[in-house]
C-alpha positions as CSV (number, residue, x, y, z in Angstrom):
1,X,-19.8,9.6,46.3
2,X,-18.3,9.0,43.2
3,X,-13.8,8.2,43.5
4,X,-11.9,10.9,41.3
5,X,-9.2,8.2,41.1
6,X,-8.9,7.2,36.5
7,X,-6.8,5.4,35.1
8,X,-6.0,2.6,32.4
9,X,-5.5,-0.6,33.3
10,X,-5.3,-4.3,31.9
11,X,-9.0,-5.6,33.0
12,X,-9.0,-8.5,30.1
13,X,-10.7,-9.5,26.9
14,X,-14.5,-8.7,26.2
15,X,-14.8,-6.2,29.2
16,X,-18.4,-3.9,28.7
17,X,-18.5,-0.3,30.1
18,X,-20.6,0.5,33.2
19,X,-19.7,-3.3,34.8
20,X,-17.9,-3.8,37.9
21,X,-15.3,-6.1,37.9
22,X,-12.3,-7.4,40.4
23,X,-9.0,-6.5,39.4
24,X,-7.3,-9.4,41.8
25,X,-8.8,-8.3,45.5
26,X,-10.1,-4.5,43.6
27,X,-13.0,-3.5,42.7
28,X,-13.2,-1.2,39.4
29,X,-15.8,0.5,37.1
30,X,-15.2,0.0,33.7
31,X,-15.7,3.4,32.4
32,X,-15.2,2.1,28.5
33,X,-14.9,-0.8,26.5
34,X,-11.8,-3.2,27.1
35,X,-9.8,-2.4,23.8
36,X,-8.1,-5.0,21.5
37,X,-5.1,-4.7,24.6
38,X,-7.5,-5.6,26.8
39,X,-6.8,-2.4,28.6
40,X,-9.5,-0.1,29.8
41,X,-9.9,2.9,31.6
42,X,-11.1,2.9,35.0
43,X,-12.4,4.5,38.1
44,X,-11.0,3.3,41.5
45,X,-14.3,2.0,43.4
46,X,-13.5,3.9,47.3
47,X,-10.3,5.4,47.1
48,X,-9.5,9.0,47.2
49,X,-5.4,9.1,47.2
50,X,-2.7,7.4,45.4
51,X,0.6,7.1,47.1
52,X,4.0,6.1,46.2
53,X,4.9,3.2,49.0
54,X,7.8,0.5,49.1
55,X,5.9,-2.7,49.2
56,X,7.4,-5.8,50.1
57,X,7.0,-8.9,48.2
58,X,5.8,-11.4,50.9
59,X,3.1,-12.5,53.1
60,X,2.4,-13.9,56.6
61,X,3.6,-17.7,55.0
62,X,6.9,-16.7,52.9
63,X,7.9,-14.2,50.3
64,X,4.7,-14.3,47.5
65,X,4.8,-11.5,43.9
66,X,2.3,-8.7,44.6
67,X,0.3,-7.7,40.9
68,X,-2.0,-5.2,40.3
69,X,-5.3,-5.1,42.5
70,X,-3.7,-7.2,45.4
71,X,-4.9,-6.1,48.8
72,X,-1.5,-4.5,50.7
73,X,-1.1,-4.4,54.1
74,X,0.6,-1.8,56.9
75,X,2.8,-5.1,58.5
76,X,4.9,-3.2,61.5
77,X,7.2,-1.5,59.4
78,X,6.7,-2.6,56.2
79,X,4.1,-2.9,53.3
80,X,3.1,-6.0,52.0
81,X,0.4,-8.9,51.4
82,X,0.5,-10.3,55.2
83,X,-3.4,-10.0,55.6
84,X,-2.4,-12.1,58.9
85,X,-0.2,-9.9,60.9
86,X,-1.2,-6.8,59.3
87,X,-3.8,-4.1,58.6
88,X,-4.9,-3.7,55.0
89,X,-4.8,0.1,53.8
90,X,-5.0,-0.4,50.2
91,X,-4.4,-1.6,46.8
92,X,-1.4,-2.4,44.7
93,X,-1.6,-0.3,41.6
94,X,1.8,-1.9,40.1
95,X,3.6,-5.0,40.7
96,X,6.2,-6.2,42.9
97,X,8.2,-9.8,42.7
98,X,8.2,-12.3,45.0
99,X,10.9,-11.2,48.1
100,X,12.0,-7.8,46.8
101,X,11.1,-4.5,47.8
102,X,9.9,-2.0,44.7
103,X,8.4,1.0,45.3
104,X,4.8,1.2,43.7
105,X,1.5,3.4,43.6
106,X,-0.7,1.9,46.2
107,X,-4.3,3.4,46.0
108,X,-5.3,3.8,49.7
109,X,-9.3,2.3,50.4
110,X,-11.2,1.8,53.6
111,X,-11.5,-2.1,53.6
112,X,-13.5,-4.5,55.6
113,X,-11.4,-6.8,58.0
């Protein structure tokens, strides 16, 4: 089953449509050439829903940024990159800097522990 999750994305220089590549911890399908932005557009590999969350900067060590493709976590309360204490739910689709709290798209994916 195909993801009907699209969208552009920075992926970097010399990318080839119909590859797979890792996006930090995410897997994408380049669906065209990288262009001379290096951007791309791409489909979301497993995920069927986008959401807007307020992700936390930090993980289970100290606070740590959160860029595009990171793997984010339900910790307790909050969202973040604490793979330790908490249970990942998803993908950052935005970024977040290290210790604050932003409010981001997070594409939500079954993961493996």
């Amino acid at each position: 089953k195909r993801s009907n999750v699209r969208l552009e994305l920075a992926v970097g220089a010399s990318q080839i449509s119909g590859n797979v590549i890792l996006l930090n911890d995410m897997p994408v399908l380049l669906l065209e050439n990288s262009d001379a932005n290096n951007n791309a557009t791409v489909e979301l590999i497993g995920v069927g829903t986008v959401v807007e969350l307020p992700v936390k900067g930090a993980d289970g060590v100290g606070n740590v940024a959160v860029a595009v493709g990171h793997a984010i976590c339900k910790d307790g309360a909050e969202y973040n990159r604490d793979i330790t204490n908490g249970k990942r739910i998803g993908f950052a689709l935005g970024a977040v800097a290290s210790g604050a709290t932003t409010t981001i798209m997070v594409a939500l994916a079954p993961l493996n522990p």
